[in-house]
N, C-alpha and C positions, 0 to 999 in steps of 0.2 A: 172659074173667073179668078182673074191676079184678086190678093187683096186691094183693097184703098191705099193710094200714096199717103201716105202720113208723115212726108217729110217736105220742108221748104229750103228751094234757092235760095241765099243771101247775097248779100250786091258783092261778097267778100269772094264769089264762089264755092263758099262753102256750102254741104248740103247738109241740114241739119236733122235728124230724125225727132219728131215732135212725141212718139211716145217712147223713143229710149236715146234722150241728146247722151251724147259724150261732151266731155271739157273742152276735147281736143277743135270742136266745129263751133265755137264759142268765142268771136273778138269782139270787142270791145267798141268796133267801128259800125258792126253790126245792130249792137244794141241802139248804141246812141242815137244811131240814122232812127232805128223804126220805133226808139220811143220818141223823138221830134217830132214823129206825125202820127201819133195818137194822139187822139183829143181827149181828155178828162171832162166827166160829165156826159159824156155822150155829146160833147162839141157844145151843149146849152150851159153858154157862157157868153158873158156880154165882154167886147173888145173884138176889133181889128184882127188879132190872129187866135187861133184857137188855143186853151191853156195844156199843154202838151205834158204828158208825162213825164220827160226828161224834165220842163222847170219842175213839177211836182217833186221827182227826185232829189234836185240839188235843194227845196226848199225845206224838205225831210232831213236831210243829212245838215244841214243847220240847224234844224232845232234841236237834233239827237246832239248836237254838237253843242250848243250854245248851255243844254240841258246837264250836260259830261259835266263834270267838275275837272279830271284830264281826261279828254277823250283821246281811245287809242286809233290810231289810224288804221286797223283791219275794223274796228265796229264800225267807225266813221264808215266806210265803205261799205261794209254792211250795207250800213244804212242808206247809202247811195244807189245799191242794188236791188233795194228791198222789192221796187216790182219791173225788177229786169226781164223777167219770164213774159211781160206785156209786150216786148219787142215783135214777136210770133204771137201771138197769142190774143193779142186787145188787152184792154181797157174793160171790162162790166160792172156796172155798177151793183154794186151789193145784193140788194132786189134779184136782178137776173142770175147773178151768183148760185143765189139760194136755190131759185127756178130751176136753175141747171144741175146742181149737188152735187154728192161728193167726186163725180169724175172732173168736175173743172178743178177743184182743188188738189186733188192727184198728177193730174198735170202740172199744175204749178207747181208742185215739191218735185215733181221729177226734175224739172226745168230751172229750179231753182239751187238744187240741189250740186246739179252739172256747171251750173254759173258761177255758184261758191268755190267748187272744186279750179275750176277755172284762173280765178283769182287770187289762189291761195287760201280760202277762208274755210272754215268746218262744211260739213254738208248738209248737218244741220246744225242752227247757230244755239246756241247756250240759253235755257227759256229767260233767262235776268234781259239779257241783249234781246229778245224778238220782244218782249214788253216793252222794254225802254225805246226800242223803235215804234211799236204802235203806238206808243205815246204820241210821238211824231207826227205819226201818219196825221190821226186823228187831228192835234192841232191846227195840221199841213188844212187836213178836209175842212173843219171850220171855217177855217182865212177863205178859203175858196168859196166856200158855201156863203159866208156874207160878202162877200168883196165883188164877185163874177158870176155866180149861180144863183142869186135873187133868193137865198134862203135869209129871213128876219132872222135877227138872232135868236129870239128866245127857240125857234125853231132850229138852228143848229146847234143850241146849247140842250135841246132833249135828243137830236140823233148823235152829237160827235162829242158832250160832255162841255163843259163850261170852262172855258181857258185861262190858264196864267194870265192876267191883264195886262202885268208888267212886259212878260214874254211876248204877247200878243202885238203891242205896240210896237215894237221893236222889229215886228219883221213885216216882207211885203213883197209881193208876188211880181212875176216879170212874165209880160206878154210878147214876145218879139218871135219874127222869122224862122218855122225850123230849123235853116240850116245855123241860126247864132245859139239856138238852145242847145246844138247839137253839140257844135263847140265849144259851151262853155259846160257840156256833162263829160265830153272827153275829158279837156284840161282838165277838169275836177279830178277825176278818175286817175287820171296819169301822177295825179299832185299825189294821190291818198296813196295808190301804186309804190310809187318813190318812197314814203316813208316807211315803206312797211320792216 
């Protein structure tokens, strides 16, 4: 018997191999499209459209950003990329992560790896940068978990950590259209691109 296919079509034509991507089957139009329509949460989120990875990203790469004192536009990016590997791949939340073990996360560093390389960035980022973006993330998950996913706070302040108040304030989640999230992680991406 062939092996299992282990690789996916993209809307780019590109054919991506999911246990060994190269840089080269890797655009940018790709990501963006298939994280607009992944749902964060597993879709259980209150609002009209579902909270998509792509806003999750752009809302990561402003707090890593807002958190910088100068931030450089390759972490900024980074940080914009941090779960590009979910374009293929999903969205799981934590729990089933764990369920699944370590081959989900070997995937993801492979896939992540091939994404960095892609964009210019290391293959793998520098541990000061993957901290300072989990900072991020975690903030990101908070806002989300009281704002759209019916988490009390004292109950996201024991799973994501208890946040900046000031920082907290200041920022604020966008529900809209795939195809507007889509476009507004492109330009992002293209803006950080430019600077580099």
């Amino acid at each position: 018997m062939p092996p299992p296919r282990a690789w996916q079509r993209m809307l780019s034509g590109r054919r991506l191999d999911l246990l060994d991507p190269t840089p080269v089957d890797i655009e940018l139009e790709d990501i963006a499209h298939g994280l607009a329509f992944v749902a964060r949460w597993n879709g259980q989120t209150q609002g009209d459209w579902p909270y998509c990875v792509a806003e999750h990203s752009l809302l990561v790469e402003e707090i890593f950003t807002r958190a910088s004192a100068k931030p450089e536009p390759r972490w900024q990016l980074a940080a914009l990329l941090h779960d590009a590997p979910e374009y293929v791949i999903g969205d799981m939340i934590s729990p089933v992560k764990a369920a699944v073990g370590p081959e989900y996360g070997a995937l993801d560093d492979r896939l992540a790896a091939a994404i960095h390389i892609r964009f210019g960035l290391p293959a793998k980022l520098p541990t000061h940068i993957k901290r300072r973006i989990k900072a991020a993330d975690k903030l990101s998950a908070w806002l989300e978990a009281t704002q759209i996913a019916g988490f009390s706070v004292t109950e996201a302040n024991r799973f994501f950590g208890r946040p900046d108040p000031d920082l907290a304030a200041t920022l604020s989640l966008h529900l809209r259209p795939p195809a507007e999230a889509r476009s507004a992680y492109v330009a992002r991406c293209e803006t950080l691109l430019a600077a580099l």
